[in-house]
N, C-alpha and C positions, 0 to 999 in steps of 0.2 A: 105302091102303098099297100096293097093289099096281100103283095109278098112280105113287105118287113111286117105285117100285122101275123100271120103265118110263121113266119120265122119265132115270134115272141111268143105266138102260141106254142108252138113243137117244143120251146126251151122251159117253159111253163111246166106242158106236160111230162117230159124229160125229170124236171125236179122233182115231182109228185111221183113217178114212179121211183126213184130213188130214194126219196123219204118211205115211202111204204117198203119198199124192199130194206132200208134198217132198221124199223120195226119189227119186220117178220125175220128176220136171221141173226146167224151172231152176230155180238161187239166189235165195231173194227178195232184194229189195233193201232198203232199212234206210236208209229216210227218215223225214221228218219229214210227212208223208204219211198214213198210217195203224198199222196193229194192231201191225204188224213195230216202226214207233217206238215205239210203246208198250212191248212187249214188253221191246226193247234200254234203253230209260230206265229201264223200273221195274227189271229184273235191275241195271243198273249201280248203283243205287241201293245196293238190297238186299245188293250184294257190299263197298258200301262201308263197311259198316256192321265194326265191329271183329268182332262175330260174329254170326254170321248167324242169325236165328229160327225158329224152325220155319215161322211163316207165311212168311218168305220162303221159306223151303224150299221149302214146296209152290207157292207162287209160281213160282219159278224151273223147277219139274220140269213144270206145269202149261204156262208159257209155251215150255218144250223140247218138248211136243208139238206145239204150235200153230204156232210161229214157232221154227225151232230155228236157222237162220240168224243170227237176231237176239239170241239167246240165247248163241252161240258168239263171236259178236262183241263183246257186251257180257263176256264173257270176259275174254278178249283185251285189252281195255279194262280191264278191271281189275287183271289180272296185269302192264300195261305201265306200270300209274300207281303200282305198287310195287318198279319195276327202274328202271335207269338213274342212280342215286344212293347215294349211301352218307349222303346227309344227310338230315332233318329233312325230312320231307312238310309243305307251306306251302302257305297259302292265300289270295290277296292280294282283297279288299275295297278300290274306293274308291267316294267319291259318283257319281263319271260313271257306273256303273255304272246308275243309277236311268234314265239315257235309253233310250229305244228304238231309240233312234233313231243306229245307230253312226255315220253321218257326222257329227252334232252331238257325239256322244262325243269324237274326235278332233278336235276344237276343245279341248277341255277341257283343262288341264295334268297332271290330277292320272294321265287315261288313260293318259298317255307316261310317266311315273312306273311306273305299276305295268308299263308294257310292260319298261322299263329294269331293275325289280327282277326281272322274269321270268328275264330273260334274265342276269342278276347270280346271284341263286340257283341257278338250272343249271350254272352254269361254276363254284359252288363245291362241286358235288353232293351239294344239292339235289334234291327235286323241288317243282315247282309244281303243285296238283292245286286242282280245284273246292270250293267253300264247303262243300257238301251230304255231302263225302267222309270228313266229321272228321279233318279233318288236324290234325300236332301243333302247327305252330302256325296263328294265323290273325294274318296282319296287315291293319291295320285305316288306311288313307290317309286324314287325317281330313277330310271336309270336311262333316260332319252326322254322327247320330247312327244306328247300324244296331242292327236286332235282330241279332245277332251269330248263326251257327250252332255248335253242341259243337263245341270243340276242348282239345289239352291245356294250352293255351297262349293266353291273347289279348293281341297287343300291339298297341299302340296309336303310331302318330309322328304326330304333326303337326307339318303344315308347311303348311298355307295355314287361311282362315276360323277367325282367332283370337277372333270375336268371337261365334262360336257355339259357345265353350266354355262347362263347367257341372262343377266339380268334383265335384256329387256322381252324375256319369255316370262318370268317366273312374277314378274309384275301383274298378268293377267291371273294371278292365284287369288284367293281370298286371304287365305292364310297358309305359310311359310312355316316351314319348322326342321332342322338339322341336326342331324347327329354332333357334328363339329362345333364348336364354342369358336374355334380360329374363322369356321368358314362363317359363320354369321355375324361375328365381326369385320367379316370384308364385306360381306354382301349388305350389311348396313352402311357402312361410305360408299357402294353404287346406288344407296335409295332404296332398296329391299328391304322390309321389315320381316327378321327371320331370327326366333324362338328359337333357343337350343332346347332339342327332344331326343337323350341318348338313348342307346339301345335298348335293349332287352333282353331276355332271355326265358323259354319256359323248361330247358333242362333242371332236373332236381335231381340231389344225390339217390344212389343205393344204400338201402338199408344196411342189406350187406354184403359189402364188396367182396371180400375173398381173397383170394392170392394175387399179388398182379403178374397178369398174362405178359404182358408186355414193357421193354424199358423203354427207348424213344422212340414215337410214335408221328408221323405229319400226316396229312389227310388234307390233298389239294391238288388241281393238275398242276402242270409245267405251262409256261405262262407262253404262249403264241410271240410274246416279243423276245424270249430269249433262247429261241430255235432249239426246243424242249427240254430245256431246263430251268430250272428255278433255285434264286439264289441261296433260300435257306437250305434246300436237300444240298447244294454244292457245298455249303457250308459244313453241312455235318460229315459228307463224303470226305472233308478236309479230317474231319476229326477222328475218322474211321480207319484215317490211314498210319494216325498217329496210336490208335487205339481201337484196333481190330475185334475184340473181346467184347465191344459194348452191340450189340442186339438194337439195330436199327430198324424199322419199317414203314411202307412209304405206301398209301392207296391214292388212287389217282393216277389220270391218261394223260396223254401228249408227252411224254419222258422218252429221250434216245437214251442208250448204253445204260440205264437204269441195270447194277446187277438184279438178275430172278432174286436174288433170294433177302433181296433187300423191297422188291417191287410185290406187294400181295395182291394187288390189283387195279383194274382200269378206277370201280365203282365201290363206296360202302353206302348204303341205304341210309338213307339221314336219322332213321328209327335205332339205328345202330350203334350211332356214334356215342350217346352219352356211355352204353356202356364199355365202348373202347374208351372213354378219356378216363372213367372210374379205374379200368382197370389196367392202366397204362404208369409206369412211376415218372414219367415227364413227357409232353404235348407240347410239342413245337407247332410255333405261328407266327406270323408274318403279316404283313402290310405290299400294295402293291404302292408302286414308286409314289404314285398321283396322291392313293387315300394317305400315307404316312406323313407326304410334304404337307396337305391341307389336311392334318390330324383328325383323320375317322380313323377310328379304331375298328379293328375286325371282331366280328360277334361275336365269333369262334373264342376269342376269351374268356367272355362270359358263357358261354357253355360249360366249357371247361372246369370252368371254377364250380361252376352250378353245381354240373352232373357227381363234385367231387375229386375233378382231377389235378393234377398239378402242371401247369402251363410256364413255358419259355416264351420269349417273345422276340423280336427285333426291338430294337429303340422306336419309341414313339410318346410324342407329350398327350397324346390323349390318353393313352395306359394311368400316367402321373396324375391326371387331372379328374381321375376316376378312382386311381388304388394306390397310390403315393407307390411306395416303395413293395406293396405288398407281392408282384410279378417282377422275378429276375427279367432283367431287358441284357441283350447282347448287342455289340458293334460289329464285331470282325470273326472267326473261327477260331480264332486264340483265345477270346472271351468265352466264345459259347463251350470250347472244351472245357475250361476250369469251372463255369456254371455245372455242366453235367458231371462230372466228375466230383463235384463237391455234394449235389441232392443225389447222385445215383448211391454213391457209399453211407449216404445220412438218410434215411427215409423220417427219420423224426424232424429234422429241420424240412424238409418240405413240407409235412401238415402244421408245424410252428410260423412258418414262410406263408404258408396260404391262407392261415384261416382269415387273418383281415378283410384279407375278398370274399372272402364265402357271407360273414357278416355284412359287407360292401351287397355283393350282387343281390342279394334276396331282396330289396327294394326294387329290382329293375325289370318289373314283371311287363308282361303284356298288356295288361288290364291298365296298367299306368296311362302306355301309351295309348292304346283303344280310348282312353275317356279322353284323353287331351284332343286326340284328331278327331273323335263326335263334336266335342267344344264341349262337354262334358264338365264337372268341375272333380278336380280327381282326388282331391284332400292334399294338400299340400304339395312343394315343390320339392325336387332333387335337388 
């Protein structure tokens, strides 16, 4: 008895010299480094909690002796991730998240997405705060299936990897919402209520464009199911051979026999792109097998169009059900030559050809979708 009484004193005393000793010296610092992080994660944790437990209690009083820098700061942290909005604390989930690896994250599309909604739900005051925080709602970027964390709220959109749906996962949502008009029609006959919420886009033209740098343009890897290549670069390679003169270029990794000088690189920075499509006279795009057959369209159109550029497509009924006739759509390499060959020599018919989408996409902002998946009311429907 009288040693564990001993024991509690020496730990007692222990704290008390450690309190005084950061008092009298500098700030500790509050990294990810040692005890001081700990301290700051586990309090931020504990504060985010709707109310706080006794063990965090003494958690928190415990780690104010020890690390009370980290402890003021995890504060701080907690009082600032509940100001600055009058809306709906949100929590964005996508699959890229699963990487380590954040330059490979930014590769990904669905990453730019949630950067997009970050920045959408802030300007409608909002806040955006971490998974682990229990926010009221949690939105969920579908592209696999998560242990979800408490929230008051789970919704769910998808917009890519239709083919890794399972109605009786998406049942446990609150609320559903798709890019696809076909796919929420199907997933309403398995019992799914599921809103079509098309995409978006927050590219906008240049003022002013300039000369175009470039005639056709793709920007996408080589797709792992087709032992590095992809069918629309094969496609244009088809056209190239017919019409050697036309200035093709291809950014994007995983490509065998790619020629150099058709290949400009593995990577373009996503900050990039709208001004390669402005200054590009035709942007080729594609669909992968899955999203074409269940009509999601790629966003990459609506960028396109956005930034100012003039876009080719593959055949797809969601193009139609968005811009009527306004994007050339191709079927085969015979098509898509007499497409480019017809806007490459007419630069007046592709800004006559595009502008219906330009007038089209400017409705399909960010802010749209950010209020619909708050639950927001966003002013009318698409």
């Amino acid at each position: 008895m009288t040693h564990k009484k001993t024991g509690w004193l020496n730990k007692l005393k222990s704290a008390i010299r450690v309190a005084i000793l950061r008092v009298t010296r500098t700030p500790e610092k509050v990294d990810r480094s040692g005890a001081a992080w700990c301290s700051f994660d586990k309090t931020r944790r504990h504060l985010a909690a709707e109310k706080l437990s006794l063990r965090g209690k003494i958690q928190i009083g415990t780690d104010m002796l020890l690390h009370p820098d980290a402890v003021k700061r995890a504060i701080s942290y907690a009082r600032s991730s509940k100001a600055g909005g009058k809306g709906p604390r949100c929590a964005i989930v996508a699959f890229s998240d699963i990487h380590g690896n954040l330059g490979q994250q930014m590769q990904w599309g669905d990453f730019w997405v949630k950067q997009a909604l970050t920045e959408a739900i802030t300007s409608l005051g909002g806040i955006v705060v971490e998974p682990f925080m229990q926010p009221d709602v949690m939105i969920h970027l579908f592209g696999g299936y998560y242990d979800l964390p408490p929230a008051r709220e789970h919704v769910l959109w998808i917009h890519s990897h239709p083919e890794k749906l399972a109605p009786q996962f998406l049942r446990s949502y609150d609320r559903t919402y798709c890019i696809s008009r076909m796919e929420c029609d199907s997933l309403a006959k398995a019992g799914v209520t599921c809103t079509w919420l098309p995409m978006a886009t927050g590219k906008r033209a240049f003022r002013t464009v300039g000369k175009i740098r470039e005639e056709v343009v793709f920007v996408g890897n080589a797709l792992p199911t087709m032992d590095g290549h992809r069918r629309i670069v094969d496609d244009m390679l088809q056209v190239l051979a017919k019409k050697p003169d036309i200035k093709f270029s291809v950014w994007g990794g995983l490509y065998r026999d790619l020629p150099p000088e058709i290949h400009m690189g593995d990577y373009l920075p996503y900050y990039e792109l709208d001004h390669l499509y402005a200054h590009s006279a035709i942007v080729l795009n594609d669909h992968r097998p899955e999203m074409r057959e269940r009509s999601f369209i790629n966003p990459r159109i609506l960028d396109v169009i956005a930034a100012g550029g003039f876009v080719v497509s593959d055949k797809n009924t969601a193009i139609n059900d968005i811009f009527g006739d306004a994007v050339p759509q191709y079927s085969d390499a015979e098509e898509l030559a007499a497409i480019i060959k017809t806007y490459l020599g007419h630069p007046e018919l592709r800004m006559e050809r595009m502008q219906p989408a330009r007038t089209i996409v400017a409705e399909y902002t960010w802010q749209r979708v950010a209020a619909t998946l708050m639950g927001k009311d966003c002013g009318g429907q698409l």
